[in-house]
N, C-alpha and C positions, 0 to 999 in steps of 0.2 A: 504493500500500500504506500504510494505516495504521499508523505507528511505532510507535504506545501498545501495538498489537497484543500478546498474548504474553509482556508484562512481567513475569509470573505465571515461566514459564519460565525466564529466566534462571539464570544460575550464581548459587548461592549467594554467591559471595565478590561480585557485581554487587551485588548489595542488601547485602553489608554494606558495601562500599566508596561506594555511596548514601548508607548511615546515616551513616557518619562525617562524607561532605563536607555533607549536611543538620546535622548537630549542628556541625560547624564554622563553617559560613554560618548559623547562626540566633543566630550569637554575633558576627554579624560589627557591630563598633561604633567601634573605635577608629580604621583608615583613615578612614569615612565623618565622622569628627568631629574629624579630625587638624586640620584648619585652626580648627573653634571651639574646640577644646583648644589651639590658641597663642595664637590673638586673647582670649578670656576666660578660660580657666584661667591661662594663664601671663601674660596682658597685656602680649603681644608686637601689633606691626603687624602688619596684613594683608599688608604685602609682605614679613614674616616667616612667616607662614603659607605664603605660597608658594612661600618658600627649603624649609620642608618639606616641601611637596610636593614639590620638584623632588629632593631628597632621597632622598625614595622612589622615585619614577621609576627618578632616575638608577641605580640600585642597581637596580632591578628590571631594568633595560636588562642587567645584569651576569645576576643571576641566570635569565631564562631561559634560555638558551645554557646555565649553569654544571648548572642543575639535569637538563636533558634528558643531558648528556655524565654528569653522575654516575649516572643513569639505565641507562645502557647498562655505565657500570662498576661501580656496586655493586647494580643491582638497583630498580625506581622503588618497592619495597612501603617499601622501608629508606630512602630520600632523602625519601618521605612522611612516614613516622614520624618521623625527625629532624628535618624540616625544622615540620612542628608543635608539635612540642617547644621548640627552641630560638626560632623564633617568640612561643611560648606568655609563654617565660621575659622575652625580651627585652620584650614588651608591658607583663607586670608590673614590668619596669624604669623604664619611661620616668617616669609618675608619680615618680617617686623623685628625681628629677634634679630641678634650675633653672636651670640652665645652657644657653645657647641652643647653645654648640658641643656639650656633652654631650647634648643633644637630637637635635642634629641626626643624631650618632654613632649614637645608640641606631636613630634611625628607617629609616639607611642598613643595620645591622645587621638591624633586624628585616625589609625590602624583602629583602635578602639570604637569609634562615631561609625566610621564607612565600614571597615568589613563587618557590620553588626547587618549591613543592606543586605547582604548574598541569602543567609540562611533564609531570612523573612521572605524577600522576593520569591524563592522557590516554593517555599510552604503556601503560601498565595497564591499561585500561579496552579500548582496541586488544586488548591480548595475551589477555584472557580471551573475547572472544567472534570466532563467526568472520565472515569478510566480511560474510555477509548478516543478520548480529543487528544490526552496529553500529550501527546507525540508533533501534534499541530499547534500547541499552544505552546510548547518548549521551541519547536522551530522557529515559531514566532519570535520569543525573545534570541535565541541564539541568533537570529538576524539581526536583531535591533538592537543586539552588544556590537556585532562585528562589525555592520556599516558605520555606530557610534566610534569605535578603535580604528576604523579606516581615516575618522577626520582628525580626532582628538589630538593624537601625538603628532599628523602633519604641522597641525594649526600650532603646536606645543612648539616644533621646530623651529618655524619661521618666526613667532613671538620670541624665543630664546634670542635670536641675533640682535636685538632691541634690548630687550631685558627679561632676566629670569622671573622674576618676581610676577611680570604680569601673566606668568603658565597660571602661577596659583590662584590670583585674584580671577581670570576665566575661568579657571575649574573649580572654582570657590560659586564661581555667577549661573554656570551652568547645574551644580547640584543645589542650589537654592532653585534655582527656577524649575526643577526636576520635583524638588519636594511640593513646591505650590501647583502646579499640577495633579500631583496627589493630593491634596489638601482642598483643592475645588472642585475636580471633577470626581472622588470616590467618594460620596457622601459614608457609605456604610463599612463595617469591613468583615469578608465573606469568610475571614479566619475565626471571628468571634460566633460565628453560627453553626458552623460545620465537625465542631470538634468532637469527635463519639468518644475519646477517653482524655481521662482528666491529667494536666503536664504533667511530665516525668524530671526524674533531674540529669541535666543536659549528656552527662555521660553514661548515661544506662544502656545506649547502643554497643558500648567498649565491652559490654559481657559478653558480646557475641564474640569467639576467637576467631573464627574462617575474617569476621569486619576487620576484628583491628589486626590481622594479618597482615589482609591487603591492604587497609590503610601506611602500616610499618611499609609497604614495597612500594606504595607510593611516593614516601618521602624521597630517597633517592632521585626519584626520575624528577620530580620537583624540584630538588634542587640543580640541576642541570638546564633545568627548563626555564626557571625563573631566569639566569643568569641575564638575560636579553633585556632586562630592568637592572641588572647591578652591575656586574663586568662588564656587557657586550659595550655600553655607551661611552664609558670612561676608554675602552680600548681604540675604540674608533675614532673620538673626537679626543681623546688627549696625546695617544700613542701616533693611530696612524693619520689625523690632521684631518679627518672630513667633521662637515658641517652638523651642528645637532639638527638642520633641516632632514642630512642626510640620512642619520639616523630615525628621526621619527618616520621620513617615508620605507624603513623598510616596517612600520605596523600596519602600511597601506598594501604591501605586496601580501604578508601573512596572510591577514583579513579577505583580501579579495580573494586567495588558494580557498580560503574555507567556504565562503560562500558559494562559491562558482563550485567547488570538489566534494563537502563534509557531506551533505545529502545523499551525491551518488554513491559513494563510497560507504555509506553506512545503508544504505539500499543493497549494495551490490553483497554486500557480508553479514546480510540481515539472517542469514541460515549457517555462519559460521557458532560452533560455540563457541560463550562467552572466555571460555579460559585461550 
């Protein structure tokens, strides 16, 4: 079956909750340029750049768990909208500071506000459609991350040659105006209706051993994978001398392989097993 199928159909609230996470990821600038924003904005070392990355991480480590558990207690439409808010604010902070421990704060802060978004969005996007949409309501947004990551880091690019500072203050403009979207157009929220069992505490999935297996073989490949937000930028723009433009256009070539590729390809291996 064709996922794209039908897209058309959907619930109302599926495309608007598309539109937000698209206008959010088309602003996405200040992670992907976190390390050339310490190495050149701030003229800090490279193995300061990756004390901030590990920063984020580590804080995001925190926030998945925190954001899925506030999910289940206050609702994922209200842990979105806060959670891009106070994101928003913290981003337009960091600029403000010079301080390498005050950086550091801010960036564990901000990991904390925005990745609290991922768990919620998905629990949401679950509760609005039923078993056999999912697959068209997950394509949906996996379009409207990628086409948002095909502009985000260009745009992050070409502001960088101006100044650092204004990546954050757009990606500060863009998840506010993401959150007020949410905030006008979903009056209700369809997580606080749908719930047949009462929260759990956020790690009770870890009992499972087969999960936190694969979880554990995950990390690995994740940390290889991320490197194209910590290494890849600093090597290219400080080692081998191209542009942070040039860098952010290659989030445009990723992005465009997946949309144009991830569908057929997960079509074509739709009968492979999962291991």
């Amino acid at each position: 079956m064709n996922p794209w199928r039908g897209l058309g159909s959907l619930p109302r609230e599926v495309w608007i909750l598309s539109g937000a996470t698209l206008l959010n990821r088309a602003g996405t600038m200040a992670l992907p340029f976190l390390a050339l924003y310490a190495t050149q904005g701030m003229g800090f070392s490279p193995a300061r750049a990756g004390e901030a990355m590990l920063a984020y991480g580590a804080a995001a480590l925190i926030a998945a768990p925190l954001g899925g558990h506030l999910s289940d207690r206050i609702g994922s439409l209200r842990v979105m909208r806060i959670s891009l808010a106070l994101s928003a604010l913290l981003m337009m902070a960091i600029p403000l500071v010079r301080s390498w421990p005050a950086m550091l704060a801010l960036v564990m802060l901000w990991a904390l506000a925005g990745e609290s978004f991922r768990p919620a969005s998905m629990a949401i996007l679950t509760d609005l459609a039923p078993e056999a949409r999912r697959k068209a309501v997950f394509s949906l947004n996996r379009l409207a991350i990628n086409l948002g990551m095909s502009i985000g880091p260009v745009l992050g690019g070409l502001l960088a040659r101006h100044s650092f500072h204004a990546l954050f203050w757009a990606d500060g403009a863009t998840s506010l105006g993401a959150a007020l979207v949410l905030l006008l157009a979903i009056r209700s929220d369809p997580s606080r209706h749908s719930s047949e069992h009462p929260p759990r505490h956020p790690f009770t999935a870890l009992a499972d051993r087969r999960l936190s297996l694969f979880l554990l073989a995950v990390i690995p490949v994740m940390v290889v994978f991320l490197q194209h937000e910590g290494a890849l930028p600093v090597f290219l723009v400080n080692e081998l001398g191209f542009t942070p433009a040039f860098y952010g256009s290659l989030f445009t070539l990723n992005t465009a392989l997946i949309v144009l590729l991830e569908v057929r390809i997960n079509l074509a291996t739709a009968h492979w097993p999962s291991r």
